[in-house]
Structures are given as C-alpha cells and as structure tokens.
N, C-alpha and C positions, 0 to 999 in steps of 0.2 A: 363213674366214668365221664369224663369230660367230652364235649361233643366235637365234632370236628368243625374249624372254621375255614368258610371257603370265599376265595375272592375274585369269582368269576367275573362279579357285575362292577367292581372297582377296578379291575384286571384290564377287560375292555376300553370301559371310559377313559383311561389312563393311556391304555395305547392308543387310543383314535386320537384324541389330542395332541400325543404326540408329531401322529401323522399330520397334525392341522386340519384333521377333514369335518365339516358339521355333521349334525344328525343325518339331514338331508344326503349329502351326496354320500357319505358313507353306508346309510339303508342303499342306494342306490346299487352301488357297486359290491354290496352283498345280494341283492333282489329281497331284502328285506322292505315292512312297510316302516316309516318313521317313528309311528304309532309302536310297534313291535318291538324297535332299538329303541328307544328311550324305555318301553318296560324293563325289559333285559339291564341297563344298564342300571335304571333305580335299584334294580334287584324285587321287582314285584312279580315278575316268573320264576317260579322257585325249580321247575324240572325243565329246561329249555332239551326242545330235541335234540334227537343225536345228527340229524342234516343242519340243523344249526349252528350247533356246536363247532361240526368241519368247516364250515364256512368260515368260521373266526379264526379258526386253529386255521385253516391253509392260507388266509389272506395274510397273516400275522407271524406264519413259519412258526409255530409255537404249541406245542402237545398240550392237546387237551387238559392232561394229569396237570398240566402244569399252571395253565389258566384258572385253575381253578383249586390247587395247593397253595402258591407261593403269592404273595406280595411282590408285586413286580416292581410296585413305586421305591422300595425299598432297597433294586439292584441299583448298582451302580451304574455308570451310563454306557461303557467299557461291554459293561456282562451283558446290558441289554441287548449292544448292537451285536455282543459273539450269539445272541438267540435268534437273535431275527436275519442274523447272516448263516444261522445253521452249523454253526461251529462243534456248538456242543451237541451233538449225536449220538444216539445211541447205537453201538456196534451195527442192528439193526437197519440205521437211518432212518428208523417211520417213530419213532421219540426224542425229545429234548432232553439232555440234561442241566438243572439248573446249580449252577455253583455261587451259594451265598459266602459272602469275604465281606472284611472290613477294612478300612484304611486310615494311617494315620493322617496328620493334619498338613503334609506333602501330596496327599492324594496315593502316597505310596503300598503297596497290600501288606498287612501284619502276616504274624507266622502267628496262626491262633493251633493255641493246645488244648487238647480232650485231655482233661483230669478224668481220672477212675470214677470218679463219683456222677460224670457226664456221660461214660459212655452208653447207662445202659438210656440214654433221653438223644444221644445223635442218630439212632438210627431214624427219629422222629423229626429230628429240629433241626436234621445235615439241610436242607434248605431252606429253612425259616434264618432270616436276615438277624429275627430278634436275637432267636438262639445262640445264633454265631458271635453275635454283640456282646454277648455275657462273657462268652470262654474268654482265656487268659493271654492275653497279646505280647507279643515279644519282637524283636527283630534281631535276625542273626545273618553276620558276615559269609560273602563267600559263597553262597547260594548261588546256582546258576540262572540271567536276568532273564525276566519272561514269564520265569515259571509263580505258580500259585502253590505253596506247601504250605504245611499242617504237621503238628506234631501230638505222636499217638503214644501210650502208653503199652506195653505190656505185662502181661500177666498168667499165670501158666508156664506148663515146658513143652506147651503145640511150637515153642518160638526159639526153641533151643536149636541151634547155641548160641544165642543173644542170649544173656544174663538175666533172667525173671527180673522183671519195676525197670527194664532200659525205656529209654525214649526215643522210639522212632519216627526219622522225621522224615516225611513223604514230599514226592511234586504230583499234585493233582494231570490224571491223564483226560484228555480232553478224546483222543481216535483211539481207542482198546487196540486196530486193527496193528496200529504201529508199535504193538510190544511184542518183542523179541520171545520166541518160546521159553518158558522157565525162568521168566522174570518176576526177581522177588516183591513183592508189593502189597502191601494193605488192600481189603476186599468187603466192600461192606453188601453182605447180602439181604435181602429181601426176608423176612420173616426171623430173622436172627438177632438176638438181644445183642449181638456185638461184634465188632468187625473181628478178621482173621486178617492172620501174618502167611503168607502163602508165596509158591513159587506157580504164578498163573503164564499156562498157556491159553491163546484167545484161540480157536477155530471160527472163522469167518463166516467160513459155507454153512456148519449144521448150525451156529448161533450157538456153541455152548463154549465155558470156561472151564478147565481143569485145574484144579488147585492141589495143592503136592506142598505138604509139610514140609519145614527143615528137620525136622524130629524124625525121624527113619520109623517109631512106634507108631505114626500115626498114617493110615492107608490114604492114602489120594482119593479124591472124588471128583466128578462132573457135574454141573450145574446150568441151567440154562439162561443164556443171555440177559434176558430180561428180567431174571433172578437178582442181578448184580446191580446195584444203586449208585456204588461209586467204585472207582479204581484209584489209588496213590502209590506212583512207585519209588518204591525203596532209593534213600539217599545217603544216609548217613542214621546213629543211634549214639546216644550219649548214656552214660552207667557210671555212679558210684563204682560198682564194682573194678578190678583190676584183671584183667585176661587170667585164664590161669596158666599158672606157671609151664615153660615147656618142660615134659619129661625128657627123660634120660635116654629114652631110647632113641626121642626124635632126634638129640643132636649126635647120638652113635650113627643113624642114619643120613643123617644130614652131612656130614664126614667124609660118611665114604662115598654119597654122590659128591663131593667137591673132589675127594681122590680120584674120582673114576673121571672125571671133567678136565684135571688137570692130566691123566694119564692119556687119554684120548688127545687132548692137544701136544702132547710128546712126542706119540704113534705119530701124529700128522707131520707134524718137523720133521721127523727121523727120515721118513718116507717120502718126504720131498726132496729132502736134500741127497737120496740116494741116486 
C-alpha cells in the first residue's frame, strides 16, 4: 500500500508568496512566531495543531482537506482565485471543492475523459492535477461557454435506458444548491469504487442528497452531504449503438393523439363560428 502524500508545507509557502508577504509579517498576522512558520513551511513539523491549521485554512479561505491533499502550485490561476474567492463550496459552505483541469496551449479547458480502466483510480486522483494530465483530452463543439465538462463512461443497466459503453458528457456543478429536484447527473461518492449516473435531488436544510435510478429495478437512496465528492450534470451521451426501433403500438398511439388534436381543433372552429 502506497502512502499518502501531502502538501501542506508546499501548499502554504506557495500561497504566502503569492500574497507577496515575508515570513515576518505573515507569522504576524497569524500570531505565529517566525521561528514556527518557517518550521511548518520546511515541513519539519510533521503534526501541526488543529488551531493552526484553522488559522491557515481561514486566512487563505481554503479547507483544511485541502491544504493538505492537492498541489495547489499545480491549479491553474483561474481555479486558484474561484478557491480563495469561495466559489467552490461545499453544499455545506464550511468545505472547498477543488476541481483539477487541464488546458490546451490557448489556455482554453479540455474535455478530459475517464476510460473504464481509469475509473476505479478517479475517485482517488479526481483532484490530483497529475492524474487529470494523464486522462485523454479532446475538444468538442457547441458546448455551453463557462462551463468545465468531463466525459464518463458507462457501464451496467443502473443507467438504462442510455445504451450500456455510452459516453456521458457532464458540466461540473460548482453550488449543488442550484439543481433543480431530479436532476439527472454523475455522482461521485465518498467510499465508492465509482461514480453513479442518478437523478439527484439536493435538500439544503438536512445536507443530504437523494439519488433515484433511471432503472425503475433499482430503489432510491439518501446520502449525506458530505458523502458526495463531486457533482456533473447531465449534457448530452454519445453511443455506437442506434435507439431502438419504435414499436408498433407507439405509432398506433401516437395517431390517435394527433386524431384527437386535430378533432379538438374542429370542435373549436365549429363552435365559434356558431
């Protein structure tokens, strides 16, 4: 088992810098000693408290989790400022979300895709900058401007009736709070070897998410907030496959609601001109 690496004391140094501030007036305006911030930042205190910890994380608007998971040198400059402006929220408000992208050589954001063989490694590497660098980049027409999507694979018939091996292509949700109830969308939860395809209502008040199959086989469930890693909703899905064909019945009904549509506009003539 590979250890975990963390990059609190690179994390720090890197944003104080940015700030332009020295060791000096930065201990400062933490009430840290100089002595104490340059340990912390070499990386010679290997357990820094938990009141120091806040101190970083409130002056820098930037979760804990996060100071100390991601390589921050490695966001773009864009991602940085939606962190440190509080953009990225958790439902909550009291967590950051961090969203690692790549760009091509316009500065413009890819549509990077999760191959089968990647997904069971994103619920690990969904914010590691490296990880995303590797997946397979593409750019596609038509997309609505702004948004950051991702395209996911399925697998199973949890996702029926999209075609099992379609390719679903998400727009990364940034406020949970602004999706509409039984919004279809990619769901990457916490402890799960791989995201779901789900139709998620958010509840704001209790913090939990309801997720509701397109498969009628499979019962709904609730989950709580902070369970959920990331949210993509639903845009479009691409497939080999060909729809299936419509039966016979649908266009015998199909039929007679146009008979009954044209007979009702009839009724209405007839009846006026009386």
């Amino acid at each position: 088992m590979t250890s975990a690496k963390f990059f609190f004391h690179t994390n720090i140094r890197f944003l104080r810098d940015r700030k332009r501030l020295t060791q000096d007036d930065f201990s400062q305006k933490l009430g840290l000693t100089r002595v104490k911030l340059a340990s912390l930042e070499a990386g010679r205190t290997e357990n820094p408290t938990a009141a120091d910890l806040m101190k970083f994380s409130d002056f820098f608007h930037i979760s804990i989790d996060t100071l100390f998971r991601v390589d921050l040198t490695k966001l773009s400059e864009l991602k940085l400022r939606e962190l440190e402006s509080g953009s990225d929220v958790y439902i909550t408000g009291s967590n950051l979300r961090v969203l690692a992208i790549s760009t091509d050589q316009t500065s413009k954001e890819n549509v990077e895709y999760v191959p089968i063989k990647a997904k069971a490694g994103y619920r690990h590497g969904y914010a590691d900058p490296d990880f995303i660098a590797k997946l397979p980049k593409f750019s596609m027409p038509n997309l609505p401007a702004g948004g950051t999507f991702r395209m996911f694979p399925t697998i199973g018939d949890s996702m029926l009736p999209l075609p099992e091996g379609s390719d679903v292509i998400c727009q990364f949700v940034e406020d949970w709070t602004l999706l509409k109830p039984g919004t279809l969308c990619i769901a990457m939860l916490r402890g799960e070897q791989d995201f779901v395809f789900k139709r998620l209502t958010v509840d704001p008040v209790n913090k939990t998410v309801l997720l509701e199959s397109l498969n009628p086989l499979y019962e709904p469930y609730q989950v709580v907030a902070s369970d959920v890693l990331e949210i993509w909703k639903y845009h479009s899905y691409q497939s080999k496959d060909l729809p299936e064909p419509v039966s016979q019945m649908h266009h015998i009904a199909q039929t007679v609601n146009e008979i009954l549509e044209r007979m009702k506009v009839v009724e209405e003539k007839v009846g006026g001109s009386v």
